[in-house]
PDB file of the backbone (N, CA, C, O) and the ligand in Angstrom, with CONECT records:
HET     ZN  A 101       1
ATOM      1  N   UNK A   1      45.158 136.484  37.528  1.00  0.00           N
ATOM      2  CA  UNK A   1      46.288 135.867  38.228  1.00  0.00           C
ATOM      3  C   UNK A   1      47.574 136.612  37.886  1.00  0.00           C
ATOM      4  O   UNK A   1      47.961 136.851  36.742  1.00  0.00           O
ATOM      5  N   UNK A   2      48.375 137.053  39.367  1.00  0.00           N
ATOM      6  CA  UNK A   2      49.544 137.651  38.793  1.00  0.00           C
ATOM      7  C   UNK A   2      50.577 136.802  38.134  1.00  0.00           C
ATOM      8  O   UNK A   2      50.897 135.702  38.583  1.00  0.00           O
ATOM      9  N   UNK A   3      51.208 137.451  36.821  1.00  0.00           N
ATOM     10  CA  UNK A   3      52.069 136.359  36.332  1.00  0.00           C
ATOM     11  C   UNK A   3      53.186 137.417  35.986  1.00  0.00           C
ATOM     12  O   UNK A   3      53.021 138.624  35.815  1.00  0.00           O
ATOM     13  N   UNK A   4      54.525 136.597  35.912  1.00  0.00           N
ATOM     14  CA  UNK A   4      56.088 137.883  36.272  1.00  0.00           C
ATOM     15  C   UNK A   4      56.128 138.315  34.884  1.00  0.00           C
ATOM     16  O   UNK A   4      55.959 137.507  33.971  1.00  0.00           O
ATOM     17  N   UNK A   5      56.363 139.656  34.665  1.00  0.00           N
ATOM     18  CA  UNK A   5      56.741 140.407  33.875  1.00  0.00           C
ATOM     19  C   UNK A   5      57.589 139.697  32.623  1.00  0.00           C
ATOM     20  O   UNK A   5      57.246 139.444  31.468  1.00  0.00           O
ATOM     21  N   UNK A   6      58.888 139.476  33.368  1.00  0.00           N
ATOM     22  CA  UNK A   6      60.155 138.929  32.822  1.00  0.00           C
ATOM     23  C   UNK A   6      60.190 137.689  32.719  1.00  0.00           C
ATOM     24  O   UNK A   6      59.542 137.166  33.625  1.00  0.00           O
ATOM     25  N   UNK A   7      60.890 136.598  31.673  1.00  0.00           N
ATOM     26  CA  UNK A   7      61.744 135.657  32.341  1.00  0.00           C
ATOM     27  C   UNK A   7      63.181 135.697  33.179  1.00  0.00           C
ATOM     28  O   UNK A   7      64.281 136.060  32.761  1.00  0.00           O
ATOM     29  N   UNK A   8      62.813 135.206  34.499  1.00  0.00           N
ATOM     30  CA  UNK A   8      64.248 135.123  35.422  1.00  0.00           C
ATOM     31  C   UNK A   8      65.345 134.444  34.945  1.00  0.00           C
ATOM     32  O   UNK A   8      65.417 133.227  34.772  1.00  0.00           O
ATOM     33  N   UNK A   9      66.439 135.497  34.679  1.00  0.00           N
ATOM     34  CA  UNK A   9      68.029 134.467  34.080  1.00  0.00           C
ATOM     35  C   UNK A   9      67.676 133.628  35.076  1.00  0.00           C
ATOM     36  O   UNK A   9      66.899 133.530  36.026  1.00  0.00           O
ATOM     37  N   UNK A  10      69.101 132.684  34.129  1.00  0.00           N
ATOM     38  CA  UNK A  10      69.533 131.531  34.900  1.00  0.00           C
ATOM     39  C   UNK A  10      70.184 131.947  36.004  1.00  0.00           C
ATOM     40  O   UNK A  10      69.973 131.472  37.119  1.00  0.00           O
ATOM     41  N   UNK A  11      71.228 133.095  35.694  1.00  0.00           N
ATOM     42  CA  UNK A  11      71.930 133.650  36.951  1.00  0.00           C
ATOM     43  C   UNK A  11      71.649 133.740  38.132  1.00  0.00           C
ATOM     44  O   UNK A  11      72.270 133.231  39.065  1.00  0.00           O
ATOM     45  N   UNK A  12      70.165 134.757  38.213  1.00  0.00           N
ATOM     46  CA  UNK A  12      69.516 135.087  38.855  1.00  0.00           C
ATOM     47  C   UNK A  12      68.492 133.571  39.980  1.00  0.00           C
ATOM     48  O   UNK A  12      68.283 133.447  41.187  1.00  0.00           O
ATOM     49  N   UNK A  13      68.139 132.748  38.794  1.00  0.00           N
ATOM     50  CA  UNK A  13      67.614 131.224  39.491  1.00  0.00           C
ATOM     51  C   UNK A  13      69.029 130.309  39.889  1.00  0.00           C
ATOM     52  O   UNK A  13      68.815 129.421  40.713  1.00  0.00           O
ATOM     53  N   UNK A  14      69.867 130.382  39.596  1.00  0.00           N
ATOM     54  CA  UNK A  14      70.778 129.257  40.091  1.00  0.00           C
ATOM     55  C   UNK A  14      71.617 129.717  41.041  1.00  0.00           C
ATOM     56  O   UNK A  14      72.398 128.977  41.640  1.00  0.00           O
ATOM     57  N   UNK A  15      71.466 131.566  41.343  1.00  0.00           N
ATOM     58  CA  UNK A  15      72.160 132.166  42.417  1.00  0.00           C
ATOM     59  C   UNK A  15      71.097 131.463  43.963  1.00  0.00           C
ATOM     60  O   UNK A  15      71.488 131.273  45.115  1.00  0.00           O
ATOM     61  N   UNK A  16      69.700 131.227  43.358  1.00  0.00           N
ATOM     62  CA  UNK A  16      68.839 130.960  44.544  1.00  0.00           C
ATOM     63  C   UNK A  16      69.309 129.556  44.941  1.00  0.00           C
ATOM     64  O   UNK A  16      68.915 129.342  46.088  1.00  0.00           O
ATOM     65  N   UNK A  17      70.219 128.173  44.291  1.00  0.00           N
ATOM     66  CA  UNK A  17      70.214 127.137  44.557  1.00  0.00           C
ATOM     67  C   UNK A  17      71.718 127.197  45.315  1.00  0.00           C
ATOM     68  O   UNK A  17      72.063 126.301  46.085  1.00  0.00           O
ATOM     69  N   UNK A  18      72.682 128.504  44.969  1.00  0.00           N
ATOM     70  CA  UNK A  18      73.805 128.396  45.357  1.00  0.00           C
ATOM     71  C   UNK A  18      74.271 127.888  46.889  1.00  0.00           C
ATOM     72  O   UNK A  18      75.244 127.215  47.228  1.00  0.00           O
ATOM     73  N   UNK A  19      73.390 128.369  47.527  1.00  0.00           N
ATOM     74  CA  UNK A  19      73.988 128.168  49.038  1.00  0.00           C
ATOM     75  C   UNK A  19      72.984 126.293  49.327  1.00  0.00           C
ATOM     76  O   UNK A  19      72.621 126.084  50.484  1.00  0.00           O
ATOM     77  N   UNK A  20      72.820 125.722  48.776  1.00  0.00           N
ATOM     78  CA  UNK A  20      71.605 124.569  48.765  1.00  0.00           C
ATOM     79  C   UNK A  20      73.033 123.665  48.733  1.00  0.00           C
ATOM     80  O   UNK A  20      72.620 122.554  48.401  1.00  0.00           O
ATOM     81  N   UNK A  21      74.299 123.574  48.880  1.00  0.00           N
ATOM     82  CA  UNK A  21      75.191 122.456  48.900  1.00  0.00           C
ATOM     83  C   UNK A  21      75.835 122.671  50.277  1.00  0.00           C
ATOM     84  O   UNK A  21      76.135 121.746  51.031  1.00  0.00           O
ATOM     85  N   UNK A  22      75.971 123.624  50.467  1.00  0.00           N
ATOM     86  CA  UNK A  22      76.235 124.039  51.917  1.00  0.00           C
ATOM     87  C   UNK A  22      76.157 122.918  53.022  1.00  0.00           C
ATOM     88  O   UNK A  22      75.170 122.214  52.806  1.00  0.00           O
ATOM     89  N   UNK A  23      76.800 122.551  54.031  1.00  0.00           N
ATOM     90  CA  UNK A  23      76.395 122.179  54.983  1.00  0.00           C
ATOM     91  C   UNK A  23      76.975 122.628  56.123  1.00  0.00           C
ATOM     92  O   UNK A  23      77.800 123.541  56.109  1.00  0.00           O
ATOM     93  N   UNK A  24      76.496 121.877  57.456  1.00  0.00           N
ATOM     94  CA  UNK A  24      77.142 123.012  58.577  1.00  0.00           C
ATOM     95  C   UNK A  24      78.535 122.221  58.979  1.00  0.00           C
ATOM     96  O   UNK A  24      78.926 121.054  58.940  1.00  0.00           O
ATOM     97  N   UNK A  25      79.052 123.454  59.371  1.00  0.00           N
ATOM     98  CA  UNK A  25      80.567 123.267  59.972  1.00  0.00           C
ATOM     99  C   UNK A  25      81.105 121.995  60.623  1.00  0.00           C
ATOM    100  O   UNK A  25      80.717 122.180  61.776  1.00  0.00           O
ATOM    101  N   UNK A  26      81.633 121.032  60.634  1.00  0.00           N
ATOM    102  CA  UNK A  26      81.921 119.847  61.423  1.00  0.00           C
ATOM    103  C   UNK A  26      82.769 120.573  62.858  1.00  0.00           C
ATOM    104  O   UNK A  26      83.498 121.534  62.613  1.00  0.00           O
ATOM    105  N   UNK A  27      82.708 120.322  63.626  1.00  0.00           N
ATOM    106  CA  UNK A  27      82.919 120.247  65.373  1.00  0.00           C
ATOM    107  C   UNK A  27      83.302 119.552  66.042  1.00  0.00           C
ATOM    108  O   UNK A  27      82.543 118.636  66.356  1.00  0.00           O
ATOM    109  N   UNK A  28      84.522 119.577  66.570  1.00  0.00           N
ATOM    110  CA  UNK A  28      84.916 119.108  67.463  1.00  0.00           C
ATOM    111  C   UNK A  28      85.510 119.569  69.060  1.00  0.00           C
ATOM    112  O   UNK A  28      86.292 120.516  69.146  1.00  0.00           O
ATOM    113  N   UNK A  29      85.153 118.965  70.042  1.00  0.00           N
ATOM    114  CA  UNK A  29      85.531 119.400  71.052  1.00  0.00           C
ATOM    115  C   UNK A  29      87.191 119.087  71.984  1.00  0.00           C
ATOM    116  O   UNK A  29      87.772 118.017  72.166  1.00  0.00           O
ATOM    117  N   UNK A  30      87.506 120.251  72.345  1.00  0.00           N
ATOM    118  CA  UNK A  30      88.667 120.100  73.184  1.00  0.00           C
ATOM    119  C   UNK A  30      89.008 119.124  74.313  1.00  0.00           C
ATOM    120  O   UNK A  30      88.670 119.320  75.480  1.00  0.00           O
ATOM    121  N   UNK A  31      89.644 118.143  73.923  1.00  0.00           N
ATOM    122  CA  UNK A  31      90.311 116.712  74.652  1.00  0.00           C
ATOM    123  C   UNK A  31      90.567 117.741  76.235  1.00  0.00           C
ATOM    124  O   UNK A  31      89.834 117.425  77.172  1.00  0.00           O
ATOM    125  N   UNK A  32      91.393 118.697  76.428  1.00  0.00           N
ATOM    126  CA  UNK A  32      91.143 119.345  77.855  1.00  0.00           C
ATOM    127  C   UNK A  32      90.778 120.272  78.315  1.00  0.00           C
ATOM    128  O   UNK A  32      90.921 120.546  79.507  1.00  0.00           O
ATOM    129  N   UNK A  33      90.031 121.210  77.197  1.00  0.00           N
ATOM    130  CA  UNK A  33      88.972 122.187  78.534  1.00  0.00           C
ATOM    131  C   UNK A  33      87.655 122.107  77.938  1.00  0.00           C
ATOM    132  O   UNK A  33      86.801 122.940  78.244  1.00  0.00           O
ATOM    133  N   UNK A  34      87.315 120.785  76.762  1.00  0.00           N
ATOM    134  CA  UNK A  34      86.051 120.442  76.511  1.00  0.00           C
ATOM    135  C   UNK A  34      85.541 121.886  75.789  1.00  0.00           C
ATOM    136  O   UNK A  34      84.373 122.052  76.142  1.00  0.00           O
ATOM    137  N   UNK A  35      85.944 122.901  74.981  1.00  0.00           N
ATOM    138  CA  UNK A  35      85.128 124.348  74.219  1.00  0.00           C
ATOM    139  C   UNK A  35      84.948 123.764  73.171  1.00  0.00           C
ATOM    140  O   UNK A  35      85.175 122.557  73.255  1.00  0.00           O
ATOM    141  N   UNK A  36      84.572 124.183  72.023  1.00  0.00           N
ATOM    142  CA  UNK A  36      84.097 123.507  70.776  1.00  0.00           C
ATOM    143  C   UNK A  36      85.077 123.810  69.691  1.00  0.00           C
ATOM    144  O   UNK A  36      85.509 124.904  70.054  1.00  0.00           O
ATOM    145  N   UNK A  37      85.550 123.575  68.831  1.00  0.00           N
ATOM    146  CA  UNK A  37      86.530 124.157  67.910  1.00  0.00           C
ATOM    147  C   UNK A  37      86.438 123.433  66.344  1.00  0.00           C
ATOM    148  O   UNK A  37      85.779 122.441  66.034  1.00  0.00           O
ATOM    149  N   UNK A  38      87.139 124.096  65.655  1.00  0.00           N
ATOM    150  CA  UNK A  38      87.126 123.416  64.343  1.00  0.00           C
ATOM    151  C   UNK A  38      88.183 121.676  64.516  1.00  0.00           C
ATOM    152  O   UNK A  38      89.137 121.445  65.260  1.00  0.00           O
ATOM    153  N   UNK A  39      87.689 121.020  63.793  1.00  0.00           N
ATOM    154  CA  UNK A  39      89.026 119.936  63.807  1.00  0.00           C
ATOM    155  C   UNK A  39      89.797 120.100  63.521  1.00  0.00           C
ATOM    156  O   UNK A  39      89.907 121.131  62.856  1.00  0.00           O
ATOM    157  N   UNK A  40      91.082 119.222  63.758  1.00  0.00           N
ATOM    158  CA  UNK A  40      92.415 119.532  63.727  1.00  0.00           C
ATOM    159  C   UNK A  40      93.107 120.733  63.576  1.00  0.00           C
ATOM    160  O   UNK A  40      93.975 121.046  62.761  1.00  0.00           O
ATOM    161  N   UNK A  41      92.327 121.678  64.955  1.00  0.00           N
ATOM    162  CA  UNK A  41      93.025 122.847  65.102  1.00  0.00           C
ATOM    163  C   UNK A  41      93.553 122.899  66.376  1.00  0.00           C
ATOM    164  O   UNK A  41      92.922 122.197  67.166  1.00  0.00           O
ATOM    165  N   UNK A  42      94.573 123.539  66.889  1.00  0.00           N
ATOM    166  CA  UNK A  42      94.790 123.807  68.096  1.00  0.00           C
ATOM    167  C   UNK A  42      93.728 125.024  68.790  1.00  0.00           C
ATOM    168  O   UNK A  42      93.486 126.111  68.265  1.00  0.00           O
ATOM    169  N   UNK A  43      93.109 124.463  70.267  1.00  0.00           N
ATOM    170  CA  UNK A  43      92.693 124.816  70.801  1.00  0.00           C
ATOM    171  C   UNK A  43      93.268 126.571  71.212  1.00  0.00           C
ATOM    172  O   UNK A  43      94.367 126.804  71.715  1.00  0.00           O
ATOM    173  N   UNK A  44      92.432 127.432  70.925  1.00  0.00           N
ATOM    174  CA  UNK A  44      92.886 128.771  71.422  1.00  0.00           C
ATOM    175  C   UNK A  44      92.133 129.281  72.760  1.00  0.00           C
ATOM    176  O   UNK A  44      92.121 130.334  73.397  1.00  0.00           O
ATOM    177  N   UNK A  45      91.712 128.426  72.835  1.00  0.00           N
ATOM    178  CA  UNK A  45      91.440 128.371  74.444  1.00  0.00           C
ATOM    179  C   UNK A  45      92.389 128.331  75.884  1.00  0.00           C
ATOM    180  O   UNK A  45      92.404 129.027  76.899  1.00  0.00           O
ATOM    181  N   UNK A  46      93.307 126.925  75.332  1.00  0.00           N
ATOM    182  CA  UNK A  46      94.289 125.981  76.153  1.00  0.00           C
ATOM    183  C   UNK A  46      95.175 126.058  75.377  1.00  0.00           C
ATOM    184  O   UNK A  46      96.252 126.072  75.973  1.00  0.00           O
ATOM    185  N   UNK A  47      95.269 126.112  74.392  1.00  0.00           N
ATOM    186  CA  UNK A  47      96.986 125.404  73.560  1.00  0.00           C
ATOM    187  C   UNK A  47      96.946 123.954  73.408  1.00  0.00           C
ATOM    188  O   UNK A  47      97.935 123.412  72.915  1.00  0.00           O
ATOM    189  N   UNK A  48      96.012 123.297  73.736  1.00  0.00           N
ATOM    190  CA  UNK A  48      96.164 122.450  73.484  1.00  0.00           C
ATOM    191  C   UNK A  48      96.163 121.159  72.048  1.00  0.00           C
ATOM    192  O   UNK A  48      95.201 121.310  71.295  1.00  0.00           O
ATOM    193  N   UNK A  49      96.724 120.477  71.829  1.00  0.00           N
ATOM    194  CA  UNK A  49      96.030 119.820  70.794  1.00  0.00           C
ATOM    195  C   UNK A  49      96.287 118.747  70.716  1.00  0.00           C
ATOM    196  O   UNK A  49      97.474 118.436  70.621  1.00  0.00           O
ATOM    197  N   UNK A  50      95.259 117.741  70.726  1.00  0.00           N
ATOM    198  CA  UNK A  50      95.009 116.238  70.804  1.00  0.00           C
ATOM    199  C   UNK A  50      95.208 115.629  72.468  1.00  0.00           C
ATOM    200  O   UNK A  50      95.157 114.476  72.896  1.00  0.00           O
ATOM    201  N   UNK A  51      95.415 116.746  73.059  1.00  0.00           N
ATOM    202  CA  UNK A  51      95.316 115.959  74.294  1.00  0.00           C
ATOM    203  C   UNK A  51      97.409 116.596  74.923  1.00  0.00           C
ATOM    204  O   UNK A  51      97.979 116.278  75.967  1.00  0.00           O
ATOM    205  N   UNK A  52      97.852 117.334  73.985  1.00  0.00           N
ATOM    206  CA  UNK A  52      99.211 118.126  74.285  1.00  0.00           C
ATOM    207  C   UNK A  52      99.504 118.903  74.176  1.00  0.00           C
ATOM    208  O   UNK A  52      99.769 119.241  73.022  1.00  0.00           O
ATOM    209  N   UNK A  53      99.715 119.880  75.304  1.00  0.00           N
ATOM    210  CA  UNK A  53      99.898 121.106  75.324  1.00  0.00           C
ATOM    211  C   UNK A  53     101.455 121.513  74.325  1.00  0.00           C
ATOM    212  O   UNK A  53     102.635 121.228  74.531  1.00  0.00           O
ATOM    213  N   UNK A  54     100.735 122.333  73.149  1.00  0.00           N
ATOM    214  CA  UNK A  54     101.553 122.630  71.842  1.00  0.00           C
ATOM    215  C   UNK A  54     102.079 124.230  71.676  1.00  0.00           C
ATOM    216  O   UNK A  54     103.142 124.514  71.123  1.00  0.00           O
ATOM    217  N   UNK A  55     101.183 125.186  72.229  1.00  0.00           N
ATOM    218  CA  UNK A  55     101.099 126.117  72.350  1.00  0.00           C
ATOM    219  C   UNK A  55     100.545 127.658  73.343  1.00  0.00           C
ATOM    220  O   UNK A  55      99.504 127.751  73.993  1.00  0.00           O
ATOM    221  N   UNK A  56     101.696 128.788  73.158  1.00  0.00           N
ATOM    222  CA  UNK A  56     101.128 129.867  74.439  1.00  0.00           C
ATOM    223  C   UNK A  56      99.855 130.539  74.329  1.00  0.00           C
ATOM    224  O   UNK A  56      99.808 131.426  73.476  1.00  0.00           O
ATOM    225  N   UNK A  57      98.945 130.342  74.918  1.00  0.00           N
ATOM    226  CA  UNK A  57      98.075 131.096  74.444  1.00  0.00           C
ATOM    227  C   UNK A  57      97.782 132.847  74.936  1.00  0.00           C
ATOM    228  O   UNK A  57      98.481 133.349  75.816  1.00  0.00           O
ATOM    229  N   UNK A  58      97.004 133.402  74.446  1.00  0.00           N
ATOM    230  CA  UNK A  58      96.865 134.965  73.997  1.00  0.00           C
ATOM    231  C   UNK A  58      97.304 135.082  75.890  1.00  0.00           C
ATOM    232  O   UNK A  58      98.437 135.272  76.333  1.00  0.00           O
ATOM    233  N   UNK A  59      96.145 134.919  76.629  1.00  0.00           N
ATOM    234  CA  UNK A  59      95.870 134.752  77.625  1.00  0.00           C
ATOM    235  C   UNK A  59      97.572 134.573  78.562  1.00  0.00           C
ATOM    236  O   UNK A  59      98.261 135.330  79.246  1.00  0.00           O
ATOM    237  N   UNK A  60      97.647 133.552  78.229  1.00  0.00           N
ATOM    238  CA  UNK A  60      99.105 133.154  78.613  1.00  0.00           C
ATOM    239  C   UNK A  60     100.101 134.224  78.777  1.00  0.00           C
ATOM    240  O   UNK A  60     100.595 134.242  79.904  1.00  0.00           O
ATOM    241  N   UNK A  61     100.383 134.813  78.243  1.00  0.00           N
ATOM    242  CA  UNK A  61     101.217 135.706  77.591  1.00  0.00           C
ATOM    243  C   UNK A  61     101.191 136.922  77.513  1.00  0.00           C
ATOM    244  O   UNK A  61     102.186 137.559  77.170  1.00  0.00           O
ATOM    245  N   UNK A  62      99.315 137.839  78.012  1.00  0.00           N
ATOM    246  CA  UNK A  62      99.363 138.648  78.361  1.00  0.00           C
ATOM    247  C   UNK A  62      99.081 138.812  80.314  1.00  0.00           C
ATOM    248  O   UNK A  62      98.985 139.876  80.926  1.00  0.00           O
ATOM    249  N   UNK A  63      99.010 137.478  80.874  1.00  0.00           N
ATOM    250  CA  UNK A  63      99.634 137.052  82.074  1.00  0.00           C
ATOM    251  C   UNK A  63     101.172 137.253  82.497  1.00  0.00           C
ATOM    252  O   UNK A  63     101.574 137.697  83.573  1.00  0.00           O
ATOM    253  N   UNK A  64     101.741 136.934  81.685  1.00  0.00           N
ATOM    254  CA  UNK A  64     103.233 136.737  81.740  1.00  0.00           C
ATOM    255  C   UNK A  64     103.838 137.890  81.833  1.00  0.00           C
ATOM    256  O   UNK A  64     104.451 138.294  82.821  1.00  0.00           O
ATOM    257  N   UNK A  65     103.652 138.571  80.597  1.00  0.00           N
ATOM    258  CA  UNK A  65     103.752 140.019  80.278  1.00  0.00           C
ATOM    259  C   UNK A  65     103.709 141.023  82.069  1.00  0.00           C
ATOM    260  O   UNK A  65     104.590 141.715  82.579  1.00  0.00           O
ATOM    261  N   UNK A  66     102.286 140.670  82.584  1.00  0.00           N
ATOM    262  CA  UNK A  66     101.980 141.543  83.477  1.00  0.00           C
ATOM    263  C   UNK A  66     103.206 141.333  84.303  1.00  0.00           C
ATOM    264  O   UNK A  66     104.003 142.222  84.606  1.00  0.00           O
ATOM    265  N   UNK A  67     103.306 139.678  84.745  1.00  0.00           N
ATOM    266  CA  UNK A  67     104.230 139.486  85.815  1.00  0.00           C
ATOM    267  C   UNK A  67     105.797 140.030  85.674  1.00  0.00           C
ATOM    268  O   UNK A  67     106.542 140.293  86.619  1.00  0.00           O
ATOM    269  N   UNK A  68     106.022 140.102  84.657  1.00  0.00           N
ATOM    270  CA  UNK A  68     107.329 140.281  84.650  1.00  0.00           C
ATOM    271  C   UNK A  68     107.181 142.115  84.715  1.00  0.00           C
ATOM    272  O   UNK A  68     107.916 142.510  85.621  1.00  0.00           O
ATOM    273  N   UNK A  69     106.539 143.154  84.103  1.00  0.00           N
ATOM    274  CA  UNK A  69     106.347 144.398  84.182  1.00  0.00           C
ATOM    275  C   UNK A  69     106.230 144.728  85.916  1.00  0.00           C
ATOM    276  O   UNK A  69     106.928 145.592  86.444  1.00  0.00           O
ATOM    277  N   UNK A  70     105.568 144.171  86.421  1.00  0.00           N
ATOM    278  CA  UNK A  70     105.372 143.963  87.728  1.00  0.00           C
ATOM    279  C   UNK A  70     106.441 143.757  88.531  1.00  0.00           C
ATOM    280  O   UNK A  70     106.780 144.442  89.497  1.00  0.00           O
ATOM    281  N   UNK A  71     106.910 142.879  88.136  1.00  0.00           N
ATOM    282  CA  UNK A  71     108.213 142.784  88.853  1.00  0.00           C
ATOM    283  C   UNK A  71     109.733 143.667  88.429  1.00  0.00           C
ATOM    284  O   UNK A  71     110.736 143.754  89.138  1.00  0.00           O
ATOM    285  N   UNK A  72     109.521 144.250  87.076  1.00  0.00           N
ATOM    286  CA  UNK A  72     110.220 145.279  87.240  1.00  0.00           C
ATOM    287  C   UNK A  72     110.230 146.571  87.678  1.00  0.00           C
ATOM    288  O   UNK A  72     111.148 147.390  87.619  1.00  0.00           O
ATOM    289  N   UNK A  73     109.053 146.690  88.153  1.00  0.00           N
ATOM    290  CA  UNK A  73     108.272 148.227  88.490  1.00  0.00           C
ATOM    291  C   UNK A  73     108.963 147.767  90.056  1.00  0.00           C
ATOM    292  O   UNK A  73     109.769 148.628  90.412  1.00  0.00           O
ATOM    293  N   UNK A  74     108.851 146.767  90.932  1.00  0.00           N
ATOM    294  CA  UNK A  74     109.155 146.498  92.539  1.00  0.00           C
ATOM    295  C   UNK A  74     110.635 146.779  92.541  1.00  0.00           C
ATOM    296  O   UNK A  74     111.148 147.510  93.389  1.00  0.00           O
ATOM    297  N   UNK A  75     111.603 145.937  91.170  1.00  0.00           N
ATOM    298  CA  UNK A  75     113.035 146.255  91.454  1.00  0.00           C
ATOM    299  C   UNK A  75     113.737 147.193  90.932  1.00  0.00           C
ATOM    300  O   UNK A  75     114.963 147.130  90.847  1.00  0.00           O
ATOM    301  N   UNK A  76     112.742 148.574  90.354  1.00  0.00           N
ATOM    302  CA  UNK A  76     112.849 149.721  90.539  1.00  0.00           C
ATOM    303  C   UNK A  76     112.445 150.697  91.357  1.00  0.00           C
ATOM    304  O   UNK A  76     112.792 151.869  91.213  1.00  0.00           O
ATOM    305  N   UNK A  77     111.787 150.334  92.150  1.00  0.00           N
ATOM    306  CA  UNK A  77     111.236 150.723  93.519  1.00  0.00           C
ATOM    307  C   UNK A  77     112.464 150.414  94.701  1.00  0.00           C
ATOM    308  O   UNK A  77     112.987 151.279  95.403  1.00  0.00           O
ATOM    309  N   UNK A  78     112.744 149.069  94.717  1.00  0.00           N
ATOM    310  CA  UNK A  78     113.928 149.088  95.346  1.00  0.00           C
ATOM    311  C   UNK A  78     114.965 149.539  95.038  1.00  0.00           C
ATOM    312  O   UNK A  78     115.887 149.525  95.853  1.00  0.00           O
ATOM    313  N   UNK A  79     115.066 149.867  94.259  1.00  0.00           N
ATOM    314  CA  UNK A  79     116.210 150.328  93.837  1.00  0.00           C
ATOM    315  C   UNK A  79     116.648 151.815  94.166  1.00  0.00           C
ATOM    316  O   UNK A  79     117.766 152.205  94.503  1.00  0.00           O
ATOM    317  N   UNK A  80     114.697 153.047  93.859  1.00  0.00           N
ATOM    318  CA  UNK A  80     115.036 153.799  94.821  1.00  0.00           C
ATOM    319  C   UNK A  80     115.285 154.249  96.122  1.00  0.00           C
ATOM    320  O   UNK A  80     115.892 155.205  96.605  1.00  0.00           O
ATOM    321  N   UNK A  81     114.496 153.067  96.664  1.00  0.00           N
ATOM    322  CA  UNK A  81     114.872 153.280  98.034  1.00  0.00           C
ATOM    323  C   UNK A  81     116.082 152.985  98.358  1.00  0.00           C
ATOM    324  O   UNK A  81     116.283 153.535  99.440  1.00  0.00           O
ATOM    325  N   UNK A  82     117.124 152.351  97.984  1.00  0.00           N
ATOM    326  CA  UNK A  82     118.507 152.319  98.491  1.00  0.00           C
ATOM    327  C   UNK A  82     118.968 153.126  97.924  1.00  0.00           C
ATOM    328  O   UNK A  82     119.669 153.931  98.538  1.00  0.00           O
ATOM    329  N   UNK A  83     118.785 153.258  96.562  1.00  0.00           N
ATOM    330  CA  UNK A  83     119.847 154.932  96.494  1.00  0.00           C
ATOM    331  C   UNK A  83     118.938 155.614  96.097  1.00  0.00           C
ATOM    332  O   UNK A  83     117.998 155.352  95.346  1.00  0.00           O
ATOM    333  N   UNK A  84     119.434 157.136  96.980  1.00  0.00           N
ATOM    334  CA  UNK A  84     118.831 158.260  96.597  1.00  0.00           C
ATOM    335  C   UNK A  84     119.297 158.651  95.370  1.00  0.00           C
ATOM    336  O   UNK A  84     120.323 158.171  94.888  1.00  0.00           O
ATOM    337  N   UNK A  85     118.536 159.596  94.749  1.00  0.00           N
ATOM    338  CA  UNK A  85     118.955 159.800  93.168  1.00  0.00           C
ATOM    339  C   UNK A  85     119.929 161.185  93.218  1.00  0.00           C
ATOM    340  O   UNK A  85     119.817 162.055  94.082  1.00  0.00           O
ATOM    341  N   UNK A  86     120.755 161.201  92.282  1.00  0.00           N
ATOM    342  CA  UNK A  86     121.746 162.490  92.540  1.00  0.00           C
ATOM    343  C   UNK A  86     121.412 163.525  92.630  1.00  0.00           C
ATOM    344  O   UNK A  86     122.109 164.287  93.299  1.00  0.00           O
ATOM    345  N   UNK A  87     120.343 163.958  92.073  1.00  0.00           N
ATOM    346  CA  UNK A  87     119.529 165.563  91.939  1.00  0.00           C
ATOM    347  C   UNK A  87     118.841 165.267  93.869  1.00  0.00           C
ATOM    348  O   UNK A  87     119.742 166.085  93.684  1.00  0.00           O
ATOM    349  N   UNK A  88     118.475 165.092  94.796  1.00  0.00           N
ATOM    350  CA  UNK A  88     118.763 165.114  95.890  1.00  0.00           C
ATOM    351  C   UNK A  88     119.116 165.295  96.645  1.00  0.00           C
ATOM    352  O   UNK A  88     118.582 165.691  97.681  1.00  0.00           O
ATOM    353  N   UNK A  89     121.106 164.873  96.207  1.00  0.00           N
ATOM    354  CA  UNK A  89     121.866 165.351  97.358  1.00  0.00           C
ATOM    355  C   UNK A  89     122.100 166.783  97.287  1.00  0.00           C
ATOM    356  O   UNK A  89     122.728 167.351  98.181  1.00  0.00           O
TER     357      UNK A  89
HETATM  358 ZN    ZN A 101      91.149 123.555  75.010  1.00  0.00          ZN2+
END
């Protein structure tokens, strides 16, 4: 019968019980777009939290971003078309 060489530290046996208190993550879901999240966090989904919109999210903001770049790119566009630029005349 095989029998172990060594005796196993304690280290080594109570490193095997370490993760044995563990349990899994508690969960809760988003009051308005229903995704899953940690509790009492704000939603990074929505911004939302508890049911009130608290915050911009990533999304938000690289929306925003576009629109306004966008709209400065058009009222520099207009801008050349009404005046010609001096190297032109
Ligand atoms: Zn949400």
């Amino acid at each position: 019968m095989p029998v172990p060489k060594r005796k196993r530290s304690r280290a080594r046996r109570d490193s095997r019980f370490a993760n044995k208190g563990i349990k899994a993550k508690a969960l809760a879901t988003c009051r308005n777009c229903g995704s899953t999240l940690e509790p009492h966090q704000v939603c990074a989904q929505c911004g939302h939290y508890k049911g009130v919109k608290v915050m911009v999210t990533k999304l938000e903001r690289m929306i925003k971003r576009g629109q306004t770049r966008k709209a400065q790119q058009e009222k520099m566009q207009a801008r050349q078309k009404t005046e010609p630029t001096p190297a032109a005349e």
